[in-house]
Backbone bond lengths (Angstrom), bond angles and torsions (degrees), N, CA, C in turn:
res aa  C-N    CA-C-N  psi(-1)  N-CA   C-N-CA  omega(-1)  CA-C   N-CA-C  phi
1 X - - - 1.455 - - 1.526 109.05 -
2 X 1.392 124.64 136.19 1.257 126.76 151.01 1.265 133.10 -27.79
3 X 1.619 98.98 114.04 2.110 101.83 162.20 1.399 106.41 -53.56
4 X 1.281 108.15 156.58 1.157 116.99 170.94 1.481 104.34 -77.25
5 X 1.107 133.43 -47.51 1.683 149.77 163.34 1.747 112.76 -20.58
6 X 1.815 99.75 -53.11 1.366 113.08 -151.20 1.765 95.74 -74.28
7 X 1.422 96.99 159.99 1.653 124.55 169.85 1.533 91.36 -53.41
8 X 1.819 129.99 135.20 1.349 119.77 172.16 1.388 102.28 -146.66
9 X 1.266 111.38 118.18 1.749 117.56 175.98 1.466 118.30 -123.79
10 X 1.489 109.65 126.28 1.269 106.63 168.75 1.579 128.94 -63.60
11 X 1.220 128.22 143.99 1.593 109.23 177.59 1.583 105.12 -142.75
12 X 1.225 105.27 110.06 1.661 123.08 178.32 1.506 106.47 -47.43
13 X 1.286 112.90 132.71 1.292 117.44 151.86 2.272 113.41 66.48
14 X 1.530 94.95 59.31 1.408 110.17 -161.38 1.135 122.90 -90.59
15 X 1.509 108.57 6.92 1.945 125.11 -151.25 1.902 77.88 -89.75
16 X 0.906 154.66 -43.74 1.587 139.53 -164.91 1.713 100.28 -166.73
17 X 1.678 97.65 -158.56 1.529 99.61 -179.63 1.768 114.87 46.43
18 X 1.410 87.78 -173.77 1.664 107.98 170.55 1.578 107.63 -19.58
19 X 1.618 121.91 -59.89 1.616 109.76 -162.01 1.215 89.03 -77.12
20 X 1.481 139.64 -89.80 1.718 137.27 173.18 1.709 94.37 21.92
21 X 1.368 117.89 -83.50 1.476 131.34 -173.58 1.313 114.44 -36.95
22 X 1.531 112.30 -59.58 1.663 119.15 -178.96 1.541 110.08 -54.20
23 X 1.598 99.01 -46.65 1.329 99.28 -169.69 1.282 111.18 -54.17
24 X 1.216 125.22 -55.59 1.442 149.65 -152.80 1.996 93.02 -75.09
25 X 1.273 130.52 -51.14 1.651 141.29 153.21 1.751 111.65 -26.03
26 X 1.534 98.48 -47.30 1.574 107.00 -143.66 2.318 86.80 -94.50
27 X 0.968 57.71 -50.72 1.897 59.87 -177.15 1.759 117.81 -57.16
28 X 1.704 108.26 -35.37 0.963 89.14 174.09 2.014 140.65 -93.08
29 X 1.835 79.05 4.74 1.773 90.98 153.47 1.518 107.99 -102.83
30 X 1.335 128.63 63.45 1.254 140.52 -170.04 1.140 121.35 -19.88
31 X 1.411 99.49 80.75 1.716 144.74 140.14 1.865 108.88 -70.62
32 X 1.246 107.60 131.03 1.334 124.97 -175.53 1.697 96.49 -94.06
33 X 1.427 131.76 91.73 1.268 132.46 179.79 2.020 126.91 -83.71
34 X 0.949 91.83 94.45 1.622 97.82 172.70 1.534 116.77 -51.43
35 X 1.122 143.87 90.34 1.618 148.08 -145.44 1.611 102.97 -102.91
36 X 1.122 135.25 94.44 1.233 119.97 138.83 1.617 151.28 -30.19
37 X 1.068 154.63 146.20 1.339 145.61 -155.46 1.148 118.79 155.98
38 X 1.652 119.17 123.64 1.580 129.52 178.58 1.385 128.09 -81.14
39 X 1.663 101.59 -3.48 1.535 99.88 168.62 1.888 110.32 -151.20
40 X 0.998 107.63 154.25 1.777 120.99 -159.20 1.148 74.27 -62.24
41 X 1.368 133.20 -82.72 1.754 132.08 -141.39 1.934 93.82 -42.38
42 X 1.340 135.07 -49.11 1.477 102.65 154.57 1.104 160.02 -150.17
43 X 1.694 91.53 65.06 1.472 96.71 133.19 1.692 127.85 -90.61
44 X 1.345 123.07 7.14 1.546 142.96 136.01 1.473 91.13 -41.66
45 X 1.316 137.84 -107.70 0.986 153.19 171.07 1.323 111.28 30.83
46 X 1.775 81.70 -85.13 1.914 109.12 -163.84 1.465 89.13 -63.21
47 X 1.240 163.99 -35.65 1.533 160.46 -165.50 1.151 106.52 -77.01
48 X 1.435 130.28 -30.13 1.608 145.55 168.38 1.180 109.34 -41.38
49 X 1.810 101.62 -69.82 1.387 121.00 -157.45 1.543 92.86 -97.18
50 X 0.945 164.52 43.32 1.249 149.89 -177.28 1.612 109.59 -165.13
51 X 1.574 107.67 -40.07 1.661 116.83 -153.56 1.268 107.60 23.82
52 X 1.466 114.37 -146.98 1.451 107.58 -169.73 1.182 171.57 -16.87
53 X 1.457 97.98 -26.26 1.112 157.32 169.62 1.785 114.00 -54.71
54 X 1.292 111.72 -24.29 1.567 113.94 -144.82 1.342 86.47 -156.85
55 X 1.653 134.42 120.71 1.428 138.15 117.16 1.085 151.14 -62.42
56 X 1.051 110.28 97.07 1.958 89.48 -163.71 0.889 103.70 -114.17
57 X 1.820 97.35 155.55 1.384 118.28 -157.61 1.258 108.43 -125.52
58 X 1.521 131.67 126.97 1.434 140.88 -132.80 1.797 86.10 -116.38
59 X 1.304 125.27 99.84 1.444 123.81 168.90 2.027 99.23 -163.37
60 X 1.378 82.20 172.91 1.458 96.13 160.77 1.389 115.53 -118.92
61 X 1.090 110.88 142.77 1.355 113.97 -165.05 2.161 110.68 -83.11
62 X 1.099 113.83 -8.49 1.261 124.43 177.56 1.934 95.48 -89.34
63 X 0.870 99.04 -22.50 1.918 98.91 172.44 1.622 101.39 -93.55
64 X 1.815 91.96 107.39 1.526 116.42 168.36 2.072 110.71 -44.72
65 X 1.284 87.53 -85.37 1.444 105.75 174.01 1.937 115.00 -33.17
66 X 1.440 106.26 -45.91 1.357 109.36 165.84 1.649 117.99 -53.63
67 X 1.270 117.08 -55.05 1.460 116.65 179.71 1.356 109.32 -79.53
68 X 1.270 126.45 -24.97 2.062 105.46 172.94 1.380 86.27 -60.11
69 X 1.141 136.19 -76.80 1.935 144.05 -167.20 1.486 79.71 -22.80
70 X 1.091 129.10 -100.19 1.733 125.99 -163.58 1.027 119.27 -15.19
71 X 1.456 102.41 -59.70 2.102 112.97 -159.44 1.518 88.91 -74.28
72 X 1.512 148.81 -29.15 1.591 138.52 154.22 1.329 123.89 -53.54
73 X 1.216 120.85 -33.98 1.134 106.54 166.40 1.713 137.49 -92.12
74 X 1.246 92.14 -21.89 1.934 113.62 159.55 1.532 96.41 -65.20
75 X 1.548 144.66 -42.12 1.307 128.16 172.14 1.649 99.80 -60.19
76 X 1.058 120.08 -68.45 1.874 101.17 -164.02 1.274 98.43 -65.89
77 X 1.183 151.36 4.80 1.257 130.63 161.00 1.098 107.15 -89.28
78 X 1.378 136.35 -15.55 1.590 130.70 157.40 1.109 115.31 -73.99
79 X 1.005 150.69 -8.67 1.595 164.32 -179.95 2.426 91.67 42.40
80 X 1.439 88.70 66.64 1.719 78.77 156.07 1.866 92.93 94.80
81 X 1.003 120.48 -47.33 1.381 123.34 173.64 1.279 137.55 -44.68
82 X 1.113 128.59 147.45 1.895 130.75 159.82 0.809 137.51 -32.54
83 X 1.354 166.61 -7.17 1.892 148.36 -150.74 1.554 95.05 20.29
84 X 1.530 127.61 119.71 1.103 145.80 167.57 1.877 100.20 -78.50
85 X 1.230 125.26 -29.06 1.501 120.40 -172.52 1.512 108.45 -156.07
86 X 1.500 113.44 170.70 1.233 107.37 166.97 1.314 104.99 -168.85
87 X 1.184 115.67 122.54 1.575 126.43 -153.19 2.064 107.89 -117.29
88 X 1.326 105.95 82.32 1.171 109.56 175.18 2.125 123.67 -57.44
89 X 0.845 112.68 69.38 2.200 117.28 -179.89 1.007 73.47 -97.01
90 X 0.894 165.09 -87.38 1.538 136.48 -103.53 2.106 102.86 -43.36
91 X 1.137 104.64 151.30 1.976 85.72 174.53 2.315 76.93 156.72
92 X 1.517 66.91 156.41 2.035 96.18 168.30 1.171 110.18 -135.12
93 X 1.174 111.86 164.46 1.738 131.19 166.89 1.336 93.89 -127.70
94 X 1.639 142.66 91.97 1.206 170.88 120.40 1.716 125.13 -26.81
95 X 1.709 77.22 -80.37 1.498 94.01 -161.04 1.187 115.02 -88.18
96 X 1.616 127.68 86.17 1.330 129.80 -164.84 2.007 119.52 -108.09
97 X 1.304 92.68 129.36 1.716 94.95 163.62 1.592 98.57 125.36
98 X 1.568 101.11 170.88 1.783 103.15 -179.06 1.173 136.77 -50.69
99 X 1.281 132.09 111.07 1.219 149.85 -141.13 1.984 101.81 -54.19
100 X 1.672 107.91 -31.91 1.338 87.27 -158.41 1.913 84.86 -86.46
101 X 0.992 126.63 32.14 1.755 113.56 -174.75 1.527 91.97 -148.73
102 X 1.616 125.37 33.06 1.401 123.38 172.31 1.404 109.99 -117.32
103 X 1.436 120.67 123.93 1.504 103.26 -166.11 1.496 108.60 -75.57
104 X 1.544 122.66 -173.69 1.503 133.44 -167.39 1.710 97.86 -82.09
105 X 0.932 101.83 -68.14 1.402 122.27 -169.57 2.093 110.39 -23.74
106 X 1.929 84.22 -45.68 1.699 115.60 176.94 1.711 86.09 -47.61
107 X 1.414 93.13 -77.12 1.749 104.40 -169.26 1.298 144.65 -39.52
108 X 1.111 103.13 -33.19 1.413 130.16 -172.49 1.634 95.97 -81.67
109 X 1.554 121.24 -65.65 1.320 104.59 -172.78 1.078 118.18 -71.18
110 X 1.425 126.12 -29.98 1.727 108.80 169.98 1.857 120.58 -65.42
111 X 1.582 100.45 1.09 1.562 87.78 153.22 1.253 121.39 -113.32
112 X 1.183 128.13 -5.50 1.680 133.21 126.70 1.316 123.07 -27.55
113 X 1.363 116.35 -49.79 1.383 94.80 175.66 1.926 126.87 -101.05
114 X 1.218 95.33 -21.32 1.534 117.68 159.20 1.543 121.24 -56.85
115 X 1.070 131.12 -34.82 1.528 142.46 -126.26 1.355 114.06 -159.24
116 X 1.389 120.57 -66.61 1.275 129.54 174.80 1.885 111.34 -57.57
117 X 1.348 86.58 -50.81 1.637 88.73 -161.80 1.739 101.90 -75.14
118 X 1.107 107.27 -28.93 1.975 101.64 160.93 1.176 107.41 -16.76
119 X 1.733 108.77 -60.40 1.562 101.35 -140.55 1.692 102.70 -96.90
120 X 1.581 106.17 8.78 1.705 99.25 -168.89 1.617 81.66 -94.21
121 X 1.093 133.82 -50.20 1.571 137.00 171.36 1.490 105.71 -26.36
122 X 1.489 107.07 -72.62 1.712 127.14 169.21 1.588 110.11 -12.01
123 X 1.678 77.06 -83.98 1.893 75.95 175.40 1.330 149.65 -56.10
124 X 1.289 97.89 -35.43 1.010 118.41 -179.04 1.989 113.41 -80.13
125 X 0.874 128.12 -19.14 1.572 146.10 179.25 1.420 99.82 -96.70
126 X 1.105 128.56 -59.10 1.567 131.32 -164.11 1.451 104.09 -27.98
127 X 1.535 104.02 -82.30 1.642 101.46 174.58 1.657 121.59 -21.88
128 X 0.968 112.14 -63.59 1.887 120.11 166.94 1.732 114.33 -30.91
129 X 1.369 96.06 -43.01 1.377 96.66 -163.84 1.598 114.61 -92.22
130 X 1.347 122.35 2.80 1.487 161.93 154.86 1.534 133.46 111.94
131 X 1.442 89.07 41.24 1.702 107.21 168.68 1.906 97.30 -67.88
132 X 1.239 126.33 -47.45 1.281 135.45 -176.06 1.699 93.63 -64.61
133 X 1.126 129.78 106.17 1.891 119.94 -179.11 1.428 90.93 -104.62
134 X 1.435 137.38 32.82 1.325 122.56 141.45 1.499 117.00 -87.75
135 X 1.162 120.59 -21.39 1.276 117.19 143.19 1.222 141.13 -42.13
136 X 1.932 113.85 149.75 1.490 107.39 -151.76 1.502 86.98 -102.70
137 X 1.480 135.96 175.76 1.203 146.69 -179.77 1.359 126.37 44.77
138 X 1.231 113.33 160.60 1.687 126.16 -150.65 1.241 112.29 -76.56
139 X 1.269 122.30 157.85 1.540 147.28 -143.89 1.883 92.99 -57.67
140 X 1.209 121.84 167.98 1.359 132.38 174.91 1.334 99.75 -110.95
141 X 1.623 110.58 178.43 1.801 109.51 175.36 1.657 83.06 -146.64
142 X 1.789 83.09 142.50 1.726 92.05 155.78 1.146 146.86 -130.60
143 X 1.520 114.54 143.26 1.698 114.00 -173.16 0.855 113.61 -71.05
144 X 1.380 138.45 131.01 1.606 139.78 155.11 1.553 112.46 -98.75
145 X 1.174 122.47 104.22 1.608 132.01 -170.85 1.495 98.92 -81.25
146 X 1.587 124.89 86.39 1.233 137.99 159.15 1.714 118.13 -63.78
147 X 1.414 119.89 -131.19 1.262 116.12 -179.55 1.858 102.41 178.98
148 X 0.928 115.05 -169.12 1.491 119.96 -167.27 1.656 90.04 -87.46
149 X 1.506 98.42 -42.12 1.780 110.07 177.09 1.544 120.27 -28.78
150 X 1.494 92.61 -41.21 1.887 105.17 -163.20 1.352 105.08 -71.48
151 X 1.231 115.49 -4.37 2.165 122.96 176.07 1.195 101.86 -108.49
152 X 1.271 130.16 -70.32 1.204 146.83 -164.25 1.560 122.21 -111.67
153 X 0.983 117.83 107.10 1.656 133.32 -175.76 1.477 124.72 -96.68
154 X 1.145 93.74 97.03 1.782 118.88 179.53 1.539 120.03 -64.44
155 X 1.625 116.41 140.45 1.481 98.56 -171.35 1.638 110.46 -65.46
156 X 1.113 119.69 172.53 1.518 127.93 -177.08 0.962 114.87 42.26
157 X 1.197 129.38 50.99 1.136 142.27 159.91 1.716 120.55 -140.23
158 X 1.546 108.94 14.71 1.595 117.50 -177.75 1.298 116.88 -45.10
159 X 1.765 132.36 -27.05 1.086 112.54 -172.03 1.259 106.06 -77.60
160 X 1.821 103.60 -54.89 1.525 107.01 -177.61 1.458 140.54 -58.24
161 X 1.387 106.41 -0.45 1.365 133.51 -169.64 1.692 95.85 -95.55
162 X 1.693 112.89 -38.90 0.939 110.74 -156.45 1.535 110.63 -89.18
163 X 1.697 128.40 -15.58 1.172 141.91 -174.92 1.360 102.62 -83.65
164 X 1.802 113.56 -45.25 1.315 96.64 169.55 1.282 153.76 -100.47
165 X 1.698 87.66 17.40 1.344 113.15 163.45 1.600 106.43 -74.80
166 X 1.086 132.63 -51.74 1.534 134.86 163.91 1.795 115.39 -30.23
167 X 1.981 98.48 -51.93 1.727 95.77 -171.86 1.171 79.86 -57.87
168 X 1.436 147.97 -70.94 1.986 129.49 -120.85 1.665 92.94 -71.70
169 X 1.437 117.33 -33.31 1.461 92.90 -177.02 1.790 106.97 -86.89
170 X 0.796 123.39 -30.56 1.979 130.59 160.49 1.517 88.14 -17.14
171 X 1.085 98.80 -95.12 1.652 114.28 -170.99 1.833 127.94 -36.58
172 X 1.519 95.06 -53.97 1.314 85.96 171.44 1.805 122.12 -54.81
173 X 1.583 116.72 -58.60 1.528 86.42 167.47 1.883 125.87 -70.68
174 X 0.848 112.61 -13.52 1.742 108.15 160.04 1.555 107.41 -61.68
175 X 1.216 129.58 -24.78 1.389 127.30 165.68 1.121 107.95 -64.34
176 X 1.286 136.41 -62.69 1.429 151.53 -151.82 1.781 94.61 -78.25
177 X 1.310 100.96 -55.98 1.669 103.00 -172.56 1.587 123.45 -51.18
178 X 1.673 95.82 -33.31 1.564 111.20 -163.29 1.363 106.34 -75.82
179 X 1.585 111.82 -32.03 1.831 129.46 179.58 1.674 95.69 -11.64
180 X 1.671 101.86 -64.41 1.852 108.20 -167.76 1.377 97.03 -49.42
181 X 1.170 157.87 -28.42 1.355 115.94 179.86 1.702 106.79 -124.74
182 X 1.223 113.76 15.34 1.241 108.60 150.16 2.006 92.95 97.30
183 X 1.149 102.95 10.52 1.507 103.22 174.38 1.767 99.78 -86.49
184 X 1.245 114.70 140.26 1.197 112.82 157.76 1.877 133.51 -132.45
185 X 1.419 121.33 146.85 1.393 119.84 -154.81 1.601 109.78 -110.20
186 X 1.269 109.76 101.13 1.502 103.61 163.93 1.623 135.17 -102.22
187 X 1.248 125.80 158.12 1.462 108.03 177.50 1.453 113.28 -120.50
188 X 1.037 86.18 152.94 2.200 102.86 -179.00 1.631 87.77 -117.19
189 X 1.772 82.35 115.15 1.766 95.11 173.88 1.878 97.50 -99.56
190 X 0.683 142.53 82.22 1.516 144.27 147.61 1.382 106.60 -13.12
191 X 1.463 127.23 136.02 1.477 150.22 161.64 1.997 84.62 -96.89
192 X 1.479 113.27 177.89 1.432 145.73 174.59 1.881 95.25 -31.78
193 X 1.318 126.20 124.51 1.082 135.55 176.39 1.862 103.98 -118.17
194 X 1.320 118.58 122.44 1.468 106.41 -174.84 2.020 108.33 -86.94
195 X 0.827 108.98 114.81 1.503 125.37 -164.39 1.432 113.38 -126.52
196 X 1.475 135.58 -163.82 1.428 156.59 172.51 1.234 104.16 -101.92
197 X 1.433 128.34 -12.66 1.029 129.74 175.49 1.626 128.75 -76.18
198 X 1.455 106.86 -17.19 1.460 97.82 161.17 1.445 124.34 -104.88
199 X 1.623 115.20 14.99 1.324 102.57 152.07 1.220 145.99 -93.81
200 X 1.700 103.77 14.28 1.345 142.70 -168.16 1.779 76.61 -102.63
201 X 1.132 108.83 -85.47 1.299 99.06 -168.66 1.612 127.95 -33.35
202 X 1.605 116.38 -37.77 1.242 129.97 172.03 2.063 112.06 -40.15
203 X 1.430 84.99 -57.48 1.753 97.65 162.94 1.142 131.45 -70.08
204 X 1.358 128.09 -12.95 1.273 115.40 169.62 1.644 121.34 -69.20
205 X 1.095 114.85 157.79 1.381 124.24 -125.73 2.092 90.12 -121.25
206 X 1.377 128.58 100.57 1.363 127.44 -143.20 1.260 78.19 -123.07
207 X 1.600 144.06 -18.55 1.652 127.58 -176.22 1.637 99.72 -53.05
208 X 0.863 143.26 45.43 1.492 117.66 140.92 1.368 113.42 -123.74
209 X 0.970 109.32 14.04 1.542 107.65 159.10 1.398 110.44 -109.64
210 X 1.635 131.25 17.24 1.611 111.57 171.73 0.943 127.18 -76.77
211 X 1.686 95.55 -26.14 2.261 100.14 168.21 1.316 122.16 -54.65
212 X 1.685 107.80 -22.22 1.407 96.24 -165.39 1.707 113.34 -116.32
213 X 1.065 129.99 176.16 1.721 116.49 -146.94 1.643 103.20 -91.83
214 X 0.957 102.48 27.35 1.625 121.58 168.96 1.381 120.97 -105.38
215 X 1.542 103.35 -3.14 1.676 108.95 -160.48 1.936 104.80 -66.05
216 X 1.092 99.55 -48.91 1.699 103.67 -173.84 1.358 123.06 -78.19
217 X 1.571 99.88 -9.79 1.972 97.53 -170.65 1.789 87.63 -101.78
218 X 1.936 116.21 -8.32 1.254 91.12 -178.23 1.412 99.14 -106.94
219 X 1.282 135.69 9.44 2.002 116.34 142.67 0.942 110.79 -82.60
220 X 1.438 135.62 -28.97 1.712 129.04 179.55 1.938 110.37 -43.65
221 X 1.540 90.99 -36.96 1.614 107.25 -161.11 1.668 104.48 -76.61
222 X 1.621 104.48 -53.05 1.445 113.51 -176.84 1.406 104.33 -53.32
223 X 1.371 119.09 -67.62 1.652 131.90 174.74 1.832 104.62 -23.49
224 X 1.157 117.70 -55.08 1.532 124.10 -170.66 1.408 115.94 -72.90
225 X 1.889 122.67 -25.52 0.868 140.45 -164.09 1.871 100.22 -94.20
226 X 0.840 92.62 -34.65 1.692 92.08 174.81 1.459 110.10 -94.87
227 X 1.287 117.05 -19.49 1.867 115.42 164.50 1.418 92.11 -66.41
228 X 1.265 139.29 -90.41 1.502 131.35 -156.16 1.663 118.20 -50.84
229 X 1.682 104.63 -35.99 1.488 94.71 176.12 1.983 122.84 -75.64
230 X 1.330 101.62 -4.60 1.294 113.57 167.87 1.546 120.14 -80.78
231 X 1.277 112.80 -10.51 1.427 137.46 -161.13 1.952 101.45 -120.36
232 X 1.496 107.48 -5.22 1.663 109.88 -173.03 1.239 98.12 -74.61
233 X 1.911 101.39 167.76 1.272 104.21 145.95 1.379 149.73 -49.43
234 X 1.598 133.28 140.22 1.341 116.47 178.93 1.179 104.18 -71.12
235 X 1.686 119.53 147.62 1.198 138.44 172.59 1.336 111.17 -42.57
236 X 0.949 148.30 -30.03 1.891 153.04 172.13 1.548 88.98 -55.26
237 X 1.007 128.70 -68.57 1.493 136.39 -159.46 1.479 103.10 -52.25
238 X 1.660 130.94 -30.16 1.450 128.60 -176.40 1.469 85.00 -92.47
239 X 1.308 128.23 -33.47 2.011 116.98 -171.71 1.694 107.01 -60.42
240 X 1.497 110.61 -40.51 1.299 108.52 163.81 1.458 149.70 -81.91
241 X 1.429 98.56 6.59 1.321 134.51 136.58 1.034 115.41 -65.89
242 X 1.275 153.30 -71.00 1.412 155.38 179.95 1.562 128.38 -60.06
243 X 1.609 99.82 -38.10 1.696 93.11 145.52 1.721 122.30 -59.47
244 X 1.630 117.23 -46.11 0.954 104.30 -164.80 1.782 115.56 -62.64
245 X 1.173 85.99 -23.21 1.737 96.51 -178.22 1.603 122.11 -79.94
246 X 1.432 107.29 -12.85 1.739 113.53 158.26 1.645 110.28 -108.56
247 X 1.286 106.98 22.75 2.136 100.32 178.83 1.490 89.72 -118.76
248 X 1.523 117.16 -31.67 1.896 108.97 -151.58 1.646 97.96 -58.17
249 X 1.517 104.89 157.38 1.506 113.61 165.67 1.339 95.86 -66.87
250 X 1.503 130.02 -83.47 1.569 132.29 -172.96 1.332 109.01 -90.78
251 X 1.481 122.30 74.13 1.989 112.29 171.53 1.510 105.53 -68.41
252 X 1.445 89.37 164.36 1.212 112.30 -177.61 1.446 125.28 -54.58
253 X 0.777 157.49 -164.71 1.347 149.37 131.23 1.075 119.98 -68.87
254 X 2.089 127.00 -44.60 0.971 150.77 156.49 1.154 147.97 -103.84
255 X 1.453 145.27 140.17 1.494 123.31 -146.84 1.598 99.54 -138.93
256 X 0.791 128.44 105.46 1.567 120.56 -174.22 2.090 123.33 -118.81
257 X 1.728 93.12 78.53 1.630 80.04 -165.80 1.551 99.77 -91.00
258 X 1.568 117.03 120.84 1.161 134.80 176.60 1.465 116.44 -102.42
259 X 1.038 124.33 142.02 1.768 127.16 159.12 1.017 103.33 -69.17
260 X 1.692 118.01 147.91 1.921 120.80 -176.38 1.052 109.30 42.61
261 X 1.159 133.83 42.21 1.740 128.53 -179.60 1.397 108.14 -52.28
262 X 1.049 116.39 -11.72 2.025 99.72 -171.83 2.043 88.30 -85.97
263 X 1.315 120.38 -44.12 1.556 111.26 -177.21 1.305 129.42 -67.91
264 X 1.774 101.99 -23.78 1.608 113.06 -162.90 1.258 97.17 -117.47
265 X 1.090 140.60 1.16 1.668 126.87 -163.71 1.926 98.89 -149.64
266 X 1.470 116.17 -53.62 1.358 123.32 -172.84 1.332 111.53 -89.07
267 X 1.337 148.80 -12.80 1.255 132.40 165.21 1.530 93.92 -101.20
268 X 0.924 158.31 -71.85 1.737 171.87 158.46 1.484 85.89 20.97
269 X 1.217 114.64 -54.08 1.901 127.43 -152.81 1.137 112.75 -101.28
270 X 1.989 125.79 -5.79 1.224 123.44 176.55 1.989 104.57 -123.01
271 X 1.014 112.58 -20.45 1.272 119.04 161.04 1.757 123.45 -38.70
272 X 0.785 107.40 -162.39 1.999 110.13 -160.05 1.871 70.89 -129.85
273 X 1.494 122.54 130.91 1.336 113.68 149.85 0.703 127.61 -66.56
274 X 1.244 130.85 -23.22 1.656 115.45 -176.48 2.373 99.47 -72.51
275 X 0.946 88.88 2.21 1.814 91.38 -163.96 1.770 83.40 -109.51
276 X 1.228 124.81 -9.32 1.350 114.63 157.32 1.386 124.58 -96.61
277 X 0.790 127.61 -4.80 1.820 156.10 -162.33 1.752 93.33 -88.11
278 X 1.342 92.64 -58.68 1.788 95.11 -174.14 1.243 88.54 -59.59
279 X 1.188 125.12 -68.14 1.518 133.16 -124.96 1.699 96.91 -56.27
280 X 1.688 111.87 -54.40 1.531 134.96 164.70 1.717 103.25 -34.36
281 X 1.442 117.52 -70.79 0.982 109.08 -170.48 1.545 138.52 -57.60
282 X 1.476 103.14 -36.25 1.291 120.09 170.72 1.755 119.63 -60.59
283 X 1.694 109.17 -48.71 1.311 92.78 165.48 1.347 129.38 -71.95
284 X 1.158 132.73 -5.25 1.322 110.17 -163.59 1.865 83.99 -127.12
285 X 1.557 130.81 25.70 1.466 120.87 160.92 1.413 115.72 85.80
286 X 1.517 122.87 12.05 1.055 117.84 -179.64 1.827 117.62 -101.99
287 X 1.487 111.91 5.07 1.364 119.55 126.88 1.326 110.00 -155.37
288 X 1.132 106.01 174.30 1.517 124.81 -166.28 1.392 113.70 -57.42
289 X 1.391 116.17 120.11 1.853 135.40 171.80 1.959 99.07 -38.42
């Protein structure tokens, strides 16, 4: 359990990927990490590799009622104290393929869990982080783990593009809002992270779009999307991003560690869109080379 003394950050969504990384970043400049996780086997896990070091906390983050229960018991484990951080990953990539042949149902929950559940975390943590000023010690800051998505929106990818297009604007007035108590919110937009996550993706199952005239530009796309994310950064590399973005005297507002950043992140964002539109369309067949 947490000193009351020690550095203490919550971190959404800790079972692998991005949080796995933070956690594993944050603990070993001894940070006391509050771990989220939807199934015991790991938060088993995180107690393995971490012991003491690491609490984890067995909820889903789309369950309201689940996270007030959390943010109460992370207070008595602070005995009276702050949340030094709070690191929103939790998030999916679900709902995949052309928007007009993706059902709602797809849509809706991947901004449920992207988007929605931000703000049940939000609320419910804020106080911790020193919206509550009966609390002892100084304001907390929070990460919002966006994506390259949240600027730039790739085809077949409308839902996920579309939730985290929501966090970057979420945040900015939660930036502005939080000013009054001196909490402040930055985001780490992630480029390609190399994970377990694209061999899940490898399997996902895209035949229902071959009937329709999307069928070939959407394996051209998947195929390319799992070459570069096999080619991402390791997840440590975004955790040290995310420390740097709760230690800096003046952080950024925004944090964007990309692979090839001058191809994938720095021309993408200074270009004319419509001169990115081609560029998108042409590779992946959605008009003619």
């Amino acid at each position: 359990m947490a000193e009351a003394t020690a550095r203490t950050v919550l971190v959404t969504g800790a079972s692998s990927g991005i949080g796995w990384g933070t956690t594993r970043v944050l603990t070993k400049k001894g940070v006391h990490v509050f771990a989220t996780v939807r199934k015991a086997a790991d938060a088993q896990r995180l107690t393995e590799s971490f012991a003491e070091r690491v609490t984890p906390l067995l909820l889903d983050v789309t369950d309201e009622d689940a996270v007030n229960g959390a943010a109460e018991q992370v207070r008595v484990a602070l005995h009276d104290q702050t949340l030094w951080g709070l690191v929103n990953n939790a998030g999916v990539s679900s709902a995949e393929g052309p928007l007009l042949h993706l059902d709602t149902e797809g849509f809706r929950q991947q901004l449920e869990v992207n988007l929605v559940a931000v703000h049940n975390v939000v609320r419910a943590f804020g106080p911790l982080l020193g919206a509550d000023k009966s609390l002892a010690g100084g304001p907390g800051r929070i990460v919002n783990i966006s994506s390259v998505g949240g600027k730039n929106g790739g085809p077949f990818l409308g839902a996920y593009v579309a939730s985290k297009h929501g966090l970057e604007g979420y945040s900015e007035t939660l930036r502005r809002e939080l000013m009054l108590y001196g909490i402040d919110v930055i985001i780490v937009g992630p480029g390609s992270v190399n994970t377990a996550i694209w061999d899940k993706a490898e399997a996902n199952d895209t035949s229902a779009f071959d009937g329709t005239d999307y069928g070939s530009s959407v394996r051209n796309f998947k195929q390319y999307l799992i070459s570069e994310g096999r080619k991402g950064l390791g997840p440590e590399a975004v955790g040290k991003t995310v420390w740097r973005a709760l230690t800096a005297r003046r952080p950024n507002v925004r944090y964007a560690p990309v692979p090839n950043k001058l191809m994938n992140w720095t021309l993408p964002m200074l270009l004319p869109r419509r001169v990115v539109d081609r560029m998108i369309a042409r590779g992946t067949g959605l008009v003619a080379k």
